[in-house]
C-alpha positions as a Markdown table, in Angstrom:
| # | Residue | x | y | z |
|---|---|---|---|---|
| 1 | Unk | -11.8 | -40.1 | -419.7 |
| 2 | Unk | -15.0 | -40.2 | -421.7 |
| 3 | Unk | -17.1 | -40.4 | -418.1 |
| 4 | Unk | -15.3 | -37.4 | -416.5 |
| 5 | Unk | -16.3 | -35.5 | -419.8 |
| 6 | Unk | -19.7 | -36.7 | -418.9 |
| 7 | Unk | -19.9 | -35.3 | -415.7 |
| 8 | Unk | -18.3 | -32.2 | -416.8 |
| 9 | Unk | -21.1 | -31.5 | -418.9 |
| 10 | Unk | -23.7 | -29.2 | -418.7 |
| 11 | Unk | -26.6 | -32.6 | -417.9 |
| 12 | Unk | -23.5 | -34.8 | -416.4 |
| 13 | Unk | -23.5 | -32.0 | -413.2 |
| 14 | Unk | -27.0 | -32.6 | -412.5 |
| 15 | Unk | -26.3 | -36.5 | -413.0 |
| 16 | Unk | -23.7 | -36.5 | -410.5 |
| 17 | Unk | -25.8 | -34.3 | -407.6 |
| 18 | Unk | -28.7 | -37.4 | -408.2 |
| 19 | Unk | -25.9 | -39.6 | -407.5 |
| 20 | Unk | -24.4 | -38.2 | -404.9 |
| 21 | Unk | -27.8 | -37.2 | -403.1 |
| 22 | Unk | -29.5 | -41.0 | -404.0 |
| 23 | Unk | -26.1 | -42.4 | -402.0 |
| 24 | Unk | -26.3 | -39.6 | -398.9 |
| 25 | Unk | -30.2 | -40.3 | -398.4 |
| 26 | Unk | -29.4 | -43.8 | -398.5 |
| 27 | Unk | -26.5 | -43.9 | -395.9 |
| 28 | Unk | -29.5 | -41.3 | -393.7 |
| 29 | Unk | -31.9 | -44.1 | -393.9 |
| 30 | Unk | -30.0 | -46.6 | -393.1 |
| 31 | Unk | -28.2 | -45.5 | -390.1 |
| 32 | Unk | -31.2 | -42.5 | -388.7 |
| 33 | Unk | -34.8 | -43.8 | -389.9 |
| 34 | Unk | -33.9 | -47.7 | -390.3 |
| 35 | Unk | -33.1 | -48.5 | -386.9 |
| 36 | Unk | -36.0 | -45.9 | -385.7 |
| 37 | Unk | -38.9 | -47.8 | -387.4 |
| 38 | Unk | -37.1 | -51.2 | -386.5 |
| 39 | Unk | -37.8 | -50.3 | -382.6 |
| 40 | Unk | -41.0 | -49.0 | -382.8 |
| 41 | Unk | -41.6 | -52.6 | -384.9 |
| 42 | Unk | -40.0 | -54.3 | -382.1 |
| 43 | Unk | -41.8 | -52.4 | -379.3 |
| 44 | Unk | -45.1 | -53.0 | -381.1 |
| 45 | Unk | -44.8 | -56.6 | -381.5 |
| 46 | Unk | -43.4 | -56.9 | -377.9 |
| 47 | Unk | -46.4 | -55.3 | -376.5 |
| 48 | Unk | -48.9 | -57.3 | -378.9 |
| 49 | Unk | -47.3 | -60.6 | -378.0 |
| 50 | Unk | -47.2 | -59.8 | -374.0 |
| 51 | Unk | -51.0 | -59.2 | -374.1 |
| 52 | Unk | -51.6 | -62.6 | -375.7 |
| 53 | Unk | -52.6 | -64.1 | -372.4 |
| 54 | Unk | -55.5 | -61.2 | -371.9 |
| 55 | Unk | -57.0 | -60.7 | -375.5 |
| 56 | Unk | -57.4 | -63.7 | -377.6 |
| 57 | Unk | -56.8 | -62.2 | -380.7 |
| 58 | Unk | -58.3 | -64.9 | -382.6 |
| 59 | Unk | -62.0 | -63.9 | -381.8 |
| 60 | Unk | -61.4 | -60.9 | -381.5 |
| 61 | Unk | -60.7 | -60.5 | -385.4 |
| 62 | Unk | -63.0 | -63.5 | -386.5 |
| 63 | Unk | -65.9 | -61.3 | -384.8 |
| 64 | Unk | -63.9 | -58.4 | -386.3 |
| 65 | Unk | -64.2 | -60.1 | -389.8 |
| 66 | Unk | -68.2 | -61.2 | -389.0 |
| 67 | Unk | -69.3 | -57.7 | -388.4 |
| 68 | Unk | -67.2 | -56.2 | -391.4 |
| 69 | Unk | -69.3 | -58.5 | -393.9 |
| 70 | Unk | -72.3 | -57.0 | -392.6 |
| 71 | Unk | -71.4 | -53.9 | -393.8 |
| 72 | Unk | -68.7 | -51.1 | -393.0 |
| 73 | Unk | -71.4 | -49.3 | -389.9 |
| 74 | Unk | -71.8 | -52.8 | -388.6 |
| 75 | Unk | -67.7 | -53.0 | -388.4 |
| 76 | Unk | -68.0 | -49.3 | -386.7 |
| 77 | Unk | -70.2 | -50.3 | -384.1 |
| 78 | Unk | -68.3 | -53.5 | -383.5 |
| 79 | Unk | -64.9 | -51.7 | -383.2 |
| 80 | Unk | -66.6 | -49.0 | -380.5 |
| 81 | Unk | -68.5 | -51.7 | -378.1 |
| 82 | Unk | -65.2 | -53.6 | -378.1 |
| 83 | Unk | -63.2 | -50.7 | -377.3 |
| 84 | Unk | -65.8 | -49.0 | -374.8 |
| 85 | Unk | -66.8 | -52.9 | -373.1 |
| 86 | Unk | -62.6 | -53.6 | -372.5 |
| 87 | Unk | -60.5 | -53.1 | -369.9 |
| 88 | Unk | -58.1 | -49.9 | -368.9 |
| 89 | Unk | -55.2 | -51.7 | -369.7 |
| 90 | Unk | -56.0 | -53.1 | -373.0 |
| 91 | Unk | -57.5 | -49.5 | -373.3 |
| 92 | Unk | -54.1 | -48.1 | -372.6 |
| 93 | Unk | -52.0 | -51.0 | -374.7 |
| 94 | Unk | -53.8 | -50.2 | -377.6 |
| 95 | Unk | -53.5 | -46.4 | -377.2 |
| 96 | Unk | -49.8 | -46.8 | -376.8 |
| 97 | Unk | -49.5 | -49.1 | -380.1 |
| 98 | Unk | -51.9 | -46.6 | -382.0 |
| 99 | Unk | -49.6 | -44.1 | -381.1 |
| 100 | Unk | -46.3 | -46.5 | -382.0 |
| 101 | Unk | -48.0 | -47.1 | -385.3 |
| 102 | Unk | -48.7 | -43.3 | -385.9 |
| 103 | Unk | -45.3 | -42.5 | -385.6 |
| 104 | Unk | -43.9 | -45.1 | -387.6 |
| 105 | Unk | -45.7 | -44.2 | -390.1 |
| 106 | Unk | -44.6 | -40.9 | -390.0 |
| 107 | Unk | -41.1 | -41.8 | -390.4 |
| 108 | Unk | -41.9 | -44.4 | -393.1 |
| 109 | Unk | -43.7 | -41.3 | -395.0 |
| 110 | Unk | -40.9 | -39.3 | -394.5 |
| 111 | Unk | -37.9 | -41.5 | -395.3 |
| 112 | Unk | -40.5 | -42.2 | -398.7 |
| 113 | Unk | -40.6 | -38.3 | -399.5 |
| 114 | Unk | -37.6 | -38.1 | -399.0 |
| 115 | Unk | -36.6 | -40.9 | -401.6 |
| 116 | Unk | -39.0 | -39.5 | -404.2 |
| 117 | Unk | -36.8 | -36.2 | -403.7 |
| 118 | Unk | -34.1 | -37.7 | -405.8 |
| 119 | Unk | -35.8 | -39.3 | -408.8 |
């Protein structure tokens, strides 16, 4: 009895929309945003693994890590030869998983606003 007095209150009201609103934008992430960022993981990871045989990610980030302790315009230049010396298709590959990462992290950023809403 004491708790429905609580809610009846003039504070309890705004109480129970938190609640209520923490549980619905819950439930939304779960079942909308969830399994959205889950494929675009998948589909990432997919395309990284079937390109294995082409880019031998090993060097490529070892170099990657060389050039970066040289300085952040030596990690510049590195990143544009690599890209501009490469092939179309791991041109295209990593165009389509900078644009997969993009828009997860849109929908990361969003399901996060969305969860600072209610505190």
């Amino acid at each position: 009895m004491d708790q429905q007095n609580e809610y009846l209150s003039e504070g309890g009201a705004d109480k129970l929309r938190k609640q209520i609103m923490r549980r619905v934008t819950t439930r939304w992430m779960l079942t909308k945003k969830l399994p959205q960022v889950a494929a675009e993981f998948g589909l990432i990871t997919f395309l990284v693994l079937s390109a294995r045989p082409r880019i031998f990610f090993g060097a490529v980030f070892d170099n990657a890590y060389q050039a970066a302790i040289s300085g952040p315009v030596s990690l510049a230049k590195f990143v544009l030869f690599a890209f501009a010396n490469t092939t179309p298709g791991v041109k295209m590959l990593l165009a389509v998983v900078t644009v997969i990462g993009i828009m997860m992290v849109r929908d990361l950023y969003a399901a996060r606003r969305y969860a600072s809403i209610l505190k």
